[in-house]
Each structure stands twice: as structure tokens, then as C-alpha cells.
N, C-alpha and C positions, 0 to 999 in steps of 0.2 A: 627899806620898805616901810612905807608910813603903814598908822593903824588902819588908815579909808581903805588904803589897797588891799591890807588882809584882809578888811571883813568884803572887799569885792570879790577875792578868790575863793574867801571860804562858801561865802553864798553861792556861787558860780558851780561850784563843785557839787554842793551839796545839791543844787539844781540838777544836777544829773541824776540824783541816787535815792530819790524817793519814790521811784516807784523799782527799783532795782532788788527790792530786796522783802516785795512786799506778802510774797507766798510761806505761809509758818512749814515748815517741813510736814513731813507725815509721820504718825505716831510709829511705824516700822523703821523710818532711817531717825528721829527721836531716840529710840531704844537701842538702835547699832551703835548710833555714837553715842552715847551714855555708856554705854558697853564700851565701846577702843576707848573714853577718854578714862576713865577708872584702871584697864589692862595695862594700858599706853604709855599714855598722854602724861597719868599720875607720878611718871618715875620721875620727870621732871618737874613739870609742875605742879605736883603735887595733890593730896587730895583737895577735890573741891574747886583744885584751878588756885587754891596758894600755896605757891613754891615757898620754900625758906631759902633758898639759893640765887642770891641777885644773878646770879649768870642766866637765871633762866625765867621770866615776867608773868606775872599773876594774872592768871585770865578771868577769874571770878567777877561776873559783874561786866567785863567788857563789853565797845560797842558790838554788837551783832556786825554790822555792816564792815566795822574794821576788822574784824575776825576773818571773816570770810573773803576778804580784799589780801590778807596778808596768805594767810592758806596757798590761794592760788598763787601770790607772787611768789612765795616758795618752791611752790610744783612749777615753777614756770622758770624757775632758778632769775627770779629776776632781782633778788636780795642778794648780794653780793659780798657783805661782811662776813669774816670767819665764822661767827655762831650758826650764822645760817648755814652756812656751808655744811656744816660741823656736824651740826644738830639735825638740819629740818629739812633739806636737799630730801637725803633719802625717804623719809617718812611720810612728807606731803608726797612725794611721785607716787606714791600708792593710793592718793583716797582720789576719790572722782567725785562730780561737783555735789550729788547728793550726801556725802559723807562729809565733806567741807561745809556742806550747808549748815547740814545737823551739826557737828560738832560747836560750830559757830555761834546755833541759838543755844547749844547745850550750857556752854561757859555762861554768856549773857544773859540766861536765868539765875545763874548762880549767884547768891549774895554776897558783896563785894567784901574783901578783906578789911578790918580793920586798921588804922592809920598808926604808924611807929613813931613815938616823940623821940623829938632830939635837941638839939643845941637851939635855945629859945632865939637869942640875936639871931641865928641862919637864917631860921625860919623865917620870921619878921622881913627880913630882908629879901625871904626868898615869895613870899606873899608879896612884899611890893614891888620886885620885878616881875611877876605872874600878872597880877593888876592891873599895872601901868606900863610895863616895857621900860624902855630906856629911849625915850624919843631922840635924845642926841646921837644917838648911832645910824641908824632909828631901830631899833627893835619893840615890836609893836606888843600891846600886851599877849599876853599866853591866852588869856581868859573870851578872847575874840573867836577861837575856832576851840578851844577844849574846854567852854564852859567855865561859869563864872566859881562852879567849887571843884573844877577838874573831872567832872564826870562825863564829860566827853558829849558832844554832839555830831548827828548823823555820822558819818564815816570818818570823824574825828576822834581818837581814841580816847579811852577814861585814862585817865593819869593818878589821880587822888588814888591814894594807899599802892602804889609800886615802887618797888626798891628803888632806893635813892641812885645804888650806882646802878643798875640796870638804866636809866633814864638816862644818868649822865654818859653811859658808855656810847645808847644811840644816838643822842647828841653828838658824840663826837664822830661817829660814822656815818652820819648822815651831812656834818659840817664836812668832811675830807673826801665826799661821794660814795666810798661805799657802800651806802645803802640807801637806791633812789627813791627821792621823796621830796616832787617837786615844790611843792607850798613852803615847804620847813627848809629850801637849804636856802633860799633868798632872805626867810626870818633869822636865820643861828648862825650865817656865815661868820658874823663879826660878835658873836658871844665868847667868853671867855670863859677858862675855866671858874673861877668864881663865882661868876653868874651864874652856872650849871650847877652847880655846888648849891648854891640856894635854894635854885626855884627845884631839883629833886628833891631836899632836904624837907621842902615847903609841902609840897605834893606827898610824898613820903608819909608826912602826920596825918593828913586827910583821914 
């Protein structure tokens, strides 16, 4: 997939979703899900929406619209990786759209986690596959649909500041179909472990 074709899909997408998501909840389902996401939501992910547990991804700060896109695909059991299954199967079948909404804008208020240094070369390495991609595969840059510092656009998630293997794990479920996500499996098909290794490590320090 060249870079033209990614940023044809990612605009094409996003072309659906601006006006999908443009009512703020109401101050009563605001306060419900502030309420479940503190009872809840915190065992895993922690307060605040940061987990210290790569098994389970930091919502602080995330996109609003990809919150609320992932929710549903949960209650819809349309995520199909064992975490999901695991984790989130049972828990999203209980909330209904106004509680997915709320909770959705609840994390996306929250101020995003700060960035975990690590091994300087990865990094470096993992910023110029984020960048640039690797045209000879073709793997297009990262930075075309998740922002040029990772912070995600419209129903592209934020990436900067989330554990490095959490990133690399769905990479790799989303590379073997497990977990459908049709824009990203034509980008990662032919990413290597290495490469994933990087560009989390990169995103990671954010």
C-alpha cells in the first residue's frame, strides 16, 4: 500500500465520522460513566485511564470517536482476539449506547499519560519508520492516519504514551486477522517483528 493510498483511505473514513459523533453527552450519563469508569473500568485500566499493565492500554487522553467505535465492537463481539474475548466480551454487553458514549468522552478528557524512555537507537529507528514507512515494502508512514506526534486523528487512535507491548501485541492480531481492522491489516501485513518493536518503543516515549 503506497503512502497516496493511505491518506486516500484515512480521509475517506474520516469522511464518514464528523459529524458521527458531534453531540457532547449529557451532564447525568457524564457523571454515570465517571462513576463505572472509577468502580470498573479502574481495575484494569487503572486510575485516570493509566493502566501500568501492558496487557491492558491506556485510555487517558484517547480519541473520543475511537473509544466509542471500539465499545461497541466489543458488545457486538466483533473483536475477536483472546483479550477481548477475555476481558471485554462480558462487560461492554452491559453498557447501552449512552454509557459507551459517556464513558468514551470521559477517558478523552483525561490528560494523556506521560511517555516511558527506553533504548535510544529503537527509538530513533522506531521515529523513522513512524515518519516514513518503509516505501520498499511499501509500508506507508504511521504518521498519515495517527498524527504526526501520535496523538491520533478523528477515529484514528492516539498512540504516543501506550505500552510498547500492548501496541506490538495488536499488531500482531490485527496482522493474523484476529482483530478486524480493515485500513491497518493491508498497512502491517508485511511488518516484521523488528519494525513493531521500534515504532512501539518510539510511540512508548511520546
Amino acid at each position: 500500500m503506497t503512502r497516496k493510498l493511505a491518506n486516500v483511505l484515512c480521509i475517506a473514513m474520516l469522511a464518514g465520522t464528523v459529524t458521527a459523533y458531534a453531540d457532547k453527552p449529557d451532564e447525568a450519563t457524564q457523571n454515570a460513566a465517571a462513576k463505572k469508569a472509577v468502580e470498573l473500568c479502574s481495575a484494569c485500566h487503572g486510575p485516570g485511564g493509566n493502566s501500568i499493565s501492558p496487557t491492558f492500554p491506556r485510555l487517558a487522553g484517547q480519541r473520543e470517536e475511537y473509544l466509542e467505535n471500539q465499545l461497541k465492537a466489543f458488545k457486538a463481539q466483533k473483536r475477536g482476539e483472546p483479550d477481548a474475548h477475555d476481558f471485554m466480551w462480558g462487560i461492554a454487553a452491559s453498557l447501552d449506547d449512552k454509557m459507551i458514549a459517556g464513558l468514551a468522552h470521559y477517558y478523552a478528557s483525561l490528560p494523556p499519560a506521560r511517555g516511558i524512555p527506553g533504548d535510544a537507537a529503537l527509538i530513533a529507528r522506531g521515529k523513522d519508520l513512524f515518519d516514513k514507512g518503509v516505501p520498499s515494502k511499501p509500508l506507508p508512514a504511521c504518521s498519515t492516519c495517527h498524527g504526526m506526534n501520535g496523538e491520533g486523528i478523528g477515529e484514528f487512535p492516539r498512540l504516543a504514551g501506550q505500552h510498547a507491548a500492548y501496541m506490538v501485541k495488536q499488531i500482531t492480531v490485527i496482522q493474523s486477522l484476529l482483530r478486524a481492522a480493515p485500513v491497518m491489516h493491508g498497512i502491517v501485513k508485511e511488518m516484521n517483528r523488528a519494525e513493531m518493536e521500534a515504532v512501539a518503543a518510539y510511540l512508548q516515549s511520546l
